[in-house]
N, C-alpha and C positions, 0 to 999 in steps of 0.2 A: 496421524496420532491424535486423540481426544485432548480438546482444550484445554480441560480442567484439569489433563496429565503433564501438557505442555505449555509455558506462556514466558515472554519475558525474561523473566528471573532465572530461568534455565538458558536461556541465549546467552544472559548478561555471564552467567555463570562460563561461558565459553572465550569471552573478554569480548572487549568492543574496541575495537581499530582506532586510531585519533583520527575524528574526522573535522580537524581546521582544515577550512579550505576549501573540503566539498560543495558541491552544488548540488540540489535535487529538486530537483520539478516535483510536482502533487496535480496529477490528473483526480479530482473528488466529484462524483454524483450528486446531482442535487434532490435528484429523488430517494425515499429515506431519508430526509438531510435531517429527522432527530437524530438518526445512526448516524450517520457521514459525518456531520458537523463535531461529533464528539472523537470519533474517530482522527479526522484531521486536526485537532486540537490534540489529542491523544501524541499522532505523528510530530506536528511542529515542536510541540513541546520539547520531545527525546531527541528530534535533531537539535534543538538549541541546547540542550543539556551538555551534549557531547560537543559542544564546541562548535557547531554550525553556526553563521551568523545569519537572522533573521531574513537580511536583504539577499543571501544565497540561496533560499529556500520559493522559489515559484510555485503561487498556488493558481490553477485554471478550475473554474467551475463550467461543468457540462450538465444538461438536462438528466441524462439516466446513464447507466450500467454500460450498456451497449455502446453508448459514444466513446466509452472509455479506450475503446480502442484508437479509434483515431486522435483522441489525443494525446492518449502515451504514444504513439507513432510521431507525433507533429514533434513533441518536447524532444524525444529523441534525439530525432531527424535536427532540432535544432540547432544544437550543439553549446547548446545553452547552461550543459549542464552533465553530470556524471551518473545520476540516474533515477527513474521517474518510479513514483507509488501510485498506482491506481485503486483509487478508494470508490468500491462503490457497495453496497446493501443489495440483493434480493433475496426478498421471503418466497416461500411457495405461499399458492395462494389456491384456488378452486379450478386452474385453468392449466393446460403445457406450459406457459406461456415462462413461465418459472423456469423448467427444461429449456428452451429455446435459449430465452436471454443467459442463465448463467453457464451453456454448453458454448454458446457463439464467444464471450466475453472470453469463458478460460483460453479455448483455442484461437482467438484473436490473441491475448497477450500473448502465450503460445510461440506463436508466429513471428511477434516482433522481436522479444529474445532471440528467436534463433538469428533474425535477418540483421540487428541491430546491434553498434557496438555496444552500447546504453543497457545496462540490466534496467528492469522493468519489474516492480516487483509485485505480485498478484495479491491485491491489500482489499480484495470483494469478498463479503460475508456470503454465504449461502447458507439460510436457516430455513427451517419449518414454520416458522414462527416469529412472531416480534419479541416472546420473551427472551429467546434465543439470542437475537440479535442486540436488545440492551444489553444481557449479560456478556457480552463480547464487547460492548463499546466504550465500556465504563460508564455507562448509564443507570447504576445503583447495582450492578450486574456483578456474579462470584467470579466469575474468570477473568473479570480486568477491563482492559482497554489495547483491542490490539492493532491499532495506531501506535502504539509502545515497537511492537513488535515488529510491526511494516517497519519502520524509521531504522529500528536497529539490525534487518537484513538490508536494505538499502545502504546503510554505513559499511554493513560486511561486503556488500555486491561491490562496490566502489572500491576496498582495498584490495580484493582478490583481481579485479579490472586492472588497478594499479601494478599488483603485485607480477601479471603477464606483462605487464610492458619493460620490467625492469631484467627481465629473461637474457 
């Protein structure tokens, strides 16, 4: 669905789960880090809002995109926590190389969802372009900040996780 059909305020519209108590890891790219850095600001925020405490929120910074795989795996794996956002930016550029990284990223997080009991939420931009990508990051952008958005299906992933254990 188009951004600027979909954001936030339509989740929120869906109710947000009480999340005291949660944990969640932030696997964040530092490549792009204008976008990233707003975005994981974006993210921490909406978890604190919702009642996450600051010290429950694990932030890991990785070099690019592609690492993000192994590190939402590791945080997983860690049991550290109830469930990871991987935050990362690619724009196309001149080159495949756009194709490659954000084909290998989706079907890396992909993989770990399926294998992991940890949701893992896929919180990578894939635009055309950098204006593209401010206007997603809440970088003077019309469509927001969708760090909002990552944070508040990570809240939902956690209570529907919850909600099979209680079966």
């Amino acid at each position: 669905m188009a951004s600027s059909l979909y954001n936030a305020e339509n989740i929120a519209a869906a109710g947000i789960p009480d999340a005291r108590g949660m944990r969640i890891g932030i696997a964040v790219s530092e490549w792009n880090s204008n976008i990233t850095d707003d975005l994981l600001e974006g993210a921490v925020n909406t978890l604190k809002q919702h009642g996450i405490n600051e010290t429950d929120i694990i932030v890991r910074h990785v070099p690019g995109s592609f690492e993000l795989i192994y590190a939402s795996a590791q945080l997983a794996k860690s049991h550290l926590v109830d469930a990871v956002i991987a935050i990362g930016c690619v724009i196309r550029g001149d080159t495949p190389h756009f194709d490659y990284i954000s084909s290998g990223v989706t079907q890396g997080i992909a993989a770990i969802n399926q294998q992991s009991d940890v949701p893992v939420v896929f919180g990578v931009l894939t635009t055309n372009n950098l204006q593209q990508a401010e206007e997603r990051s809440g970088s003077g952008g019309i469509i927001g900040n969708k760090g909002d958005e990552f944070a508040i299906t990570a809240i939902k992933m956690v209570d529907f996780s919850r909600s099979l254990k209680k079966i």
